[in-house]
C-alpha positions as a Markdown table, in Angstrom:
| # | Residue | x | y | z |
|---|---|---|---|---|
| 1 | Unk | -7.8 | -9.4 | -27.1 |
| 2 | Unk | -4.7 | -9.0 | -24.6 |
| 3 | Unk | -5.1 | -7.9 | -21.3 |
| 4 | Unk | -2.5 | -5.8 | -19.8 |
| 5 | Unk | 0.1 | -7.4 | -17.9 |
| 6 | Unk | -0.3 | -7.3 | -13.6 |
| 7 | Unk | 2.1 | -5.7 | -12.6 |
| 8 | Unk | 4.0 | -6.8 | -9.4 |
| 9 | Unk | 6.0 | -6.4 | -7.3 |
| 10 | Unk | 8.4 | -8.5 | -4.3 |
| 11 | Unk | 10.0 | -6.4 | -2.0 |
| 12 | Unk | 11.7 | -7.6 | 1.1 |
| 13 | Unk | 14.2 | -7.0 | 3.9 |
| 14 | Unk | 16.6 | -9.8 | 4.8 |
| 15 | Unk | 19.2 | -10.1 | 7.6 |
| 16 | Unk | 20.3 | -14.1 | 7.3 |
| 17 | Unk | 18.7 | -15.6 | 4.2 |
| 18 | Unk | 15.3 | -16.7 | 5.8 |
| 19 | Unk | 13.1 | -14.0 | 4.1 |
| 20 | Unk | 15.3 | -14.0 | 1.1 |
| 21 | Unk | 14.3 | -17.2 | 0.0 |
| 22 | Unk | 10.8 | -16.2 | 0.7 |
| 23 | Unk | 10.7 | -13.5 | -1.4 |
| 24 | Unk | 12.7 | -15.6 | -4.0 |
| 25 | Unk | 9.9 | -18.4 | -3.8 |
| 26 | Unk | 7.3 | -15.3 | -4.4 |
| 27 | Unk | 9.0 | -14.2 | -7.4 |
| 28 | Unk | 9.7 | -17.4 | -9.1 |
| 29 | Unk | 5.8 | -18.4 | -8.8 |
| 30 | Unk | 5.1 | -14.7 | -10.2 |
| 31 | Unk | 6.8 | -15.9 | -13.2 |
| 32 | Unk | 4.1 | -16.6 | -15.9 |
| 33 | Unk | 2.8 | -15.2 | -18.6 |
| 34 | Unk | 0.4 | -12.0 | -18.0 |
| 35 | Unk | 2.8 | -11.2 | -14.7 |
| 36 | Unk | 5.5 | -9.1 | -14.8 |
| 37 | Unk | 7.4 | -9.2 | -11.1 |
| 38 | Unk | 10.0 | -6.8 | -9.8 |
| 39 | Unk | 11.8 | -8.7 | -6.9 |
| 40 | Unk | 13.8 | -5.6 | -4.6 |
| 41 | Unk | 15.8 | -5.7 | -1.6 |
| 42 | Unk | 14.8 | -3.0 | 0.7 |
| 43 | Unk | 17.1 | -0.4 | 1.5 |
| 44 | Unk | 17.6 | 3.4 | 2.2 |
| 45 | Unk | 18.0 | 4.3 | -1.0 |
| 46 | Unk | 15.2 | 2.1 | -2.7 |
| 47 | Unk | 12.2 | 4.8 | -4.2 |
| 48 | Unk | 9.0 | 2.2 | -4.9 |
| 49 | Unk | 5.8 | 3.9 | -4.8 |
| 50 | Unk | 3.8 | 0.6 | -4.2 |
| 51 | Unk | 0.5 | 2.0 | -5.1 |
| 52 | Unk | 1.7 | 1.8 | -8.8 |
| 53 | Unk | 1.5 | -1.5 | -8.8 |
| 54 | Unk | -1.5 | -3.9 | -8.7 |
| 55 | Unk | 0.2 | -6.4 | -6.4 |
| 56 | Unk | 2.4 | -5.9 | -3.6 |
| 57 | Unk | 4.5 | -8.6 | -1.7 |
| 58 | Unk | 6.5 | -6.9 | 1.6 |
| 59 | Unk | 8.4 | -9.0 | 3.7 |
| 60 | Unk | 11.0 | -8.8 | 6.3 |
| 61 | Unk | 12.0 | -11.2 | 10.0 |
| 62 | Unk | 10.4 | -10.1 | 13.0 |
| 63 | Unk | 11.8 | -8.7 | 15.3 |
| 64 | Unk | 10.7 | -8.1 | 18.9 |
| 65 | Unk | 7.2 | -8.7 | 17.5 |
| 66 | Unk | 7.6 | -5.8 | 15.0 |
| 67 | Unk | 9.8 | -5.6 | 11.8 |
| 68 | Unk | 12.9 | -4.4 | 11.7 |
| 69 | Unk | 13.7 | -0.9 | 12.2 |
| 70 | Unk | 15.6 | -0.7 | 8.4 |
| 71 | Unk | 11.8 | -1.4 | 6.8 |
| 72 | Unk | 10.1 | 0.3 | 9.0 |
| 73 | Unk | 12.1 | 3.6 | 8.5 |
| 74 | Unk | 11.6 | 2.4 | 4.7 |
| 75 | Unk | 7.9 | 2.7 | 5.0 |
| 76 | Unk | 7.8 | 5.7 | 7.2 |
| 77 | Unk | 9.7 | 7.3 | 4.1 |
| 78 | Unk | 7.4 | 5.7 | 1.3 |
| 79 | Unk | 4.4 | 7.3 | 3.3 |
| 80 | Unk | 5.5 | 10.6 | 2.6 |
| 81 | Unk | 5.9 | 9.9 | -0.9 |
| 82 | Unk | 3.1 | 7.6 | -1.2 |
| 83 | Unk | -0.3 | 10.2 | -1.7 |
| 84 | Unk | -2.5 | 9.3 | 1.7 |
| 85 | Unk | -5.8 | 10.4 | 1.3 |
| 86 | Unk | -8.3 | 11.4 | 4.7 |
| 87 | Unk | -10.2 | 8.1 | 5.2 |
| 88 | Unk | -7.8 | 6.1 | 3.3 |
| 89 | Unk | -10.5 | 4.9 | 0.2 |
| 90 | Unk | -9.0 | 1.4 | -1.5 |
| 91 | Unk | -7.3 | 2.4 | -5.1 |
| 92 | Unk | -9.4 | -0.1 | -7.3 |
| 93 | Unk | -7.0 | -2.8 | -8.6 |
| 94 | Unk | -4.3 | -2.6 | -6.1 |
| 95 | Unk | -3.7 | -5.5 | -3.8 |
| 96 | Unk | -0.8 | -6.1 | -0.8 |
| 97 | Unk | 0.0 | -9.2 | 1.0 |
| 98 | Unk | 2.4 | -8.7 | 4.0 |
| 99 | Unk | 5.0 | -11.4 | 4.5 |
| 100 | Unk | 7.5 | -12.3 | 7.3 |
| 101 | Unk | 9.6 | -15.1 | 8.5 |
| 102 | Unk | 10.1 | -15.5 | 12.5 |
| 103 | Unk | 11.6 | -17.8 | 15.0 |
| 104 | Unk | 8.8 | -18.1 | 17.3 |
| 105 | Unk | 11.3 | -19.2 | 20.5 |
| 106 | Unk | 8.7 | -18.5 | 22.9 |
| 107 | Unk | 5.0 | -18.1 | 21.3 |
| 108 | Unk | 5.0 | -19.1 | 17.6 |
| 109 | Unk | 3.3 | -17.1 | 15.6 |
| 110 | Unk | 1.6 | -15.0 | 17.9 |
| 111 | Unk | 5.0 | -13.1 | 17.7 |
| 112 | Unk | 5.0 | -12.3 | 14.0 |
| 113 | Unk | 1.1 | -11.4 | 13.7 |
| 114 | Unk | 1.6 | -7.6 | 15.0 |
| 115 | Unk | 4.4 | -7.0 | 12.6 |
| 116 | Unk | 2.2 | -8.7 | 10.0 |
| 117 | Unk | -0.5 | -6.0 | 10.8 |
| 118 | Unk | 1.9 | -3.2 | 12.0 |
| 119 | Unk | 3.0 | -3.1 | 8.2 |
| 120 | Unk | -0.4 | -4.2 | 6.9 |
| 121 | Unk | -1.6 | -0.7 | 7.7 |
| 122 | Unk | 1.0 | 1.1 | 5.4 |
| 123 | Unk | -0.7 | -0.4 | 2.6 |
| 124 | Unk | -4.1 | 0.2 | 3.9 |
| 125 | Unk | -3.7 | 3.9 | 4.5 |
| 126 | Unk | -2.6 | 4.7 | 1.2 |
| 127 | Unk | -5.4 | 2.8 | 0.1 |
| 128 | Unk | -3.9 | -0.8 | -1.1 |
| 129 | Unk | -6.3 | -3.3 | 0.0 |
| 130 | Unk | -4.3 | -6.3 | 1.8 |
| 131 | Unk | -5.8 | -8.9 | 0.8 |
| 132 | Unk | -3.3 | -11.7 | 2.7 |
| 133 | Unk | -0.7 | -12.4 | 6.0 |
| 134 | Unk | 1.9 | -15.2 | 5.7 |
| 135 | Unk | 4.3 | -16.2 | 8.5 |
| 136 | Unk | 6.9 | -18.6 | 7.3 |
| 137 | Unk | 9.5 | -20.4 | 9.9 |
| 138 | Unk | 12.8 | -19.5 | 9.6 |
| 139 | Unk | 15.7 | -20.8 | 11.5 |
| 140 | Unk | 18.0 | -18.6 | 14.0 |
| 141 | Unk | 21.5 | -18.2 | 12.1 |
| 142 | Unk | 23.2 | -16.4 | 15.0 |
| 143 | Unk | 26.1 | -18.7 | 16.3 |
| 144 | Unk | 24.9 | -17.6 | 19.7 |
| 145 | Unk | 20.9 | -18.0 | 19.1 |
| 146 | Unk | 21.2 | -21.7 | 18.0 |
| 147 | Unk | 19.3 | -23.1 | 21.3 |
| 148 | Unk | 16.7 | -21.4 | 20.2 |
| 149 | Unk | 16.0 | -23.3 | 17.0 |
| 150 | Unk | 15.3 | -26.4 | 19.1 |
| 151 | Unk | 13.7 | -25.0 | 22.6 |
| 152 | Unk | 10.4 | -23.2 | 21.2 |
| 153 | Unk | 7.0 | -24.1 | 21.0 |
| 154 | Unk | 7.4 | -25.0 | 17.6 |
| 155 | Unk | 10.1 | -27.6 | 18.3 |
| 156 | Unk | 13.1 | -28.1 | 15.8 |
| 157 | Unk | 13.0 | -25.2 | 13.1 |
| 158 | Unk | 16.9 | -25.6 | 11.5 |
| 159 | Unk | 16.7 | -25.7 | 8.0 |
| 160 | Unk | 13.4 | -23.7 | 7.9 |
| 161 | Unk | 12.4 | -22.3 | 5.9 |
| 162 | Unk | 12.6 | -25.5 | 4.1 |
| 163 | Unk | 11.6 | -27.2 | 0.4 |
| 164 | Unk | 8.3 | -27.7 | 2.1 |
| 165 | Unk | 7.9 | -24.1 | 3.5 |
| 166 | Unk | 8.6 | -23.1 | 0.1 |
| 167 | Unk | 6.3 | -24.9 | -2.1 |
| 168 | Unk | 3.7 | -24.2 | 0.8 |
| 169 | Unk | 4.4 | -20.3 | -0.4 |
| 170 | Unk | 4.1 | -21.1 | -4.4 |
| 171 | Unk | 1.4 | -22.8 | -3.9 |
| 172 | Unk | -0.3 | -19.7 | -1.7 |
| 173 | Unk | 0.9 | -17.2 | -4.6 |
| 174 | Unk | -0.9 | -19.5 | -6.9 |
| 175 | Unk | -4.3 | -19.8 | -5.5 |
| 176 | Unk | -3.9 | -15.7 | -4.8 |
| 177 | Unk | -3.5 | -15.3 | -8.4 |
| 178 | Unk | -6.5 | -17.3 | -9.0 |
| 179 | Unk | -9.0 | -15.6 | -6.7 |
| 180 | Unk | -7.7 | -11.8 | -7.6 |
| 181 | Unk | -7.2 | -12.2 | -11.3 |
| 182 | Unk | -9.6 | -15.5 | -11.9 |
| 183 | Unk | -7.8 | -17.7 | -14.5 |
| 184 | Unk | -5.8 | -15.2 | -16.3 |
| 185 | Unk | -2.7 | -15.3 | -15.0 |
| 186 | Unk | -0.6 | -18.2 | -17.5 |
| 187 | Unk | -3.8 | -18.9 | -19.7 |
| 188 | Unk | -6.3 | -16.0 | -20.6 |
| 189 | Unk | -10.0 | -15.4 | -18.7 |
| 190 | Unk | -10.7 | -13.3 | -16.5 |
């Protein structure tokens, strides 16, 4: 007997490539059978109601510790159209994880983990469970912000996110298929 498909979906926010690729990486390890995956670029005009699907993938740079201000007035606008129940109880079978891609000049990743929960609790409050946080590196493509890819904390980040960075996330969207959906996704079970 078949199982219906999970449906999925990638959206992200991208200002010079890093989260781009990110999301690209997302969608390409989507790609087997019993997943269907919608990759989308945020913008104003985008209508997603992301509790329709059973897996949600949102990702955008940080910026002064918080996403940008193009997603966040994108979610403020999905919240009205999203139904937001008092007490916010999980919709059974739906699943977000909340993606971003930072610099990390000064701190690392302490700067991206309040945007990662900042957007996290979209999802949570209309009762998508988020079920994972992923901060990639990404380099600083700003002609005038190029000291800052070798003066951090996390030393020299051009060129990130890299091939590494990259099959580090397929390999993450791999073992998340296997713990949400056991070994359906690309062979059956379940």
């Amino acid at each position: 007997m078949s199982e219906r498909p999970i449906r999925a979906a990638v959206l992200y926010w991208s200002a010079g490539g890093n989260t781009r690729k990110v999301a690209e990486a997302i969608a390409g390890a989507l790609d087997s059978p019993g997943v269907g995956a919608d990759l989308r670029e945020i913008a104003e005009d985008l209508r997603v109601d992301y509790a329709e699907y059973d897996l949600v993938f949102l990702g955008a740079p940080v910026y002064a510790f918080l996403p940008p201000p193009a997603v966040t007035d994108w979610l403020r606008a999905r919240q009205r159209e999203v139904e937001v129940v008092p007490s916010a109880p999980e919709r059974p079978g739906r699943a977000a994880v909340v993606f971003c891609t930072y610099g990390g000049p000064h701190t690392g990743v302490r700067e991206a983990v309040p945007m990662l929960k900042y957007v996290g609790q979209f999802f949570e409050h209309a009762g998508v469970r988020v079920v994972d946080e992923w901060a990639v590196v990404g380099e600083f493509h700003a002609e005038q912000r190029q000291s800052m890819n070798v003066e951090g904390r996390l030393g020299d980040i051009r060129g990130r996110p890299n091939k590494a960075d990259l099959a580090e996330v397929r390999g993450k969207v791999a073992g998340l298929l296997r713990r949400l959906y056991g070994a359906r996704p690309g062979g059956g079970g379940g």
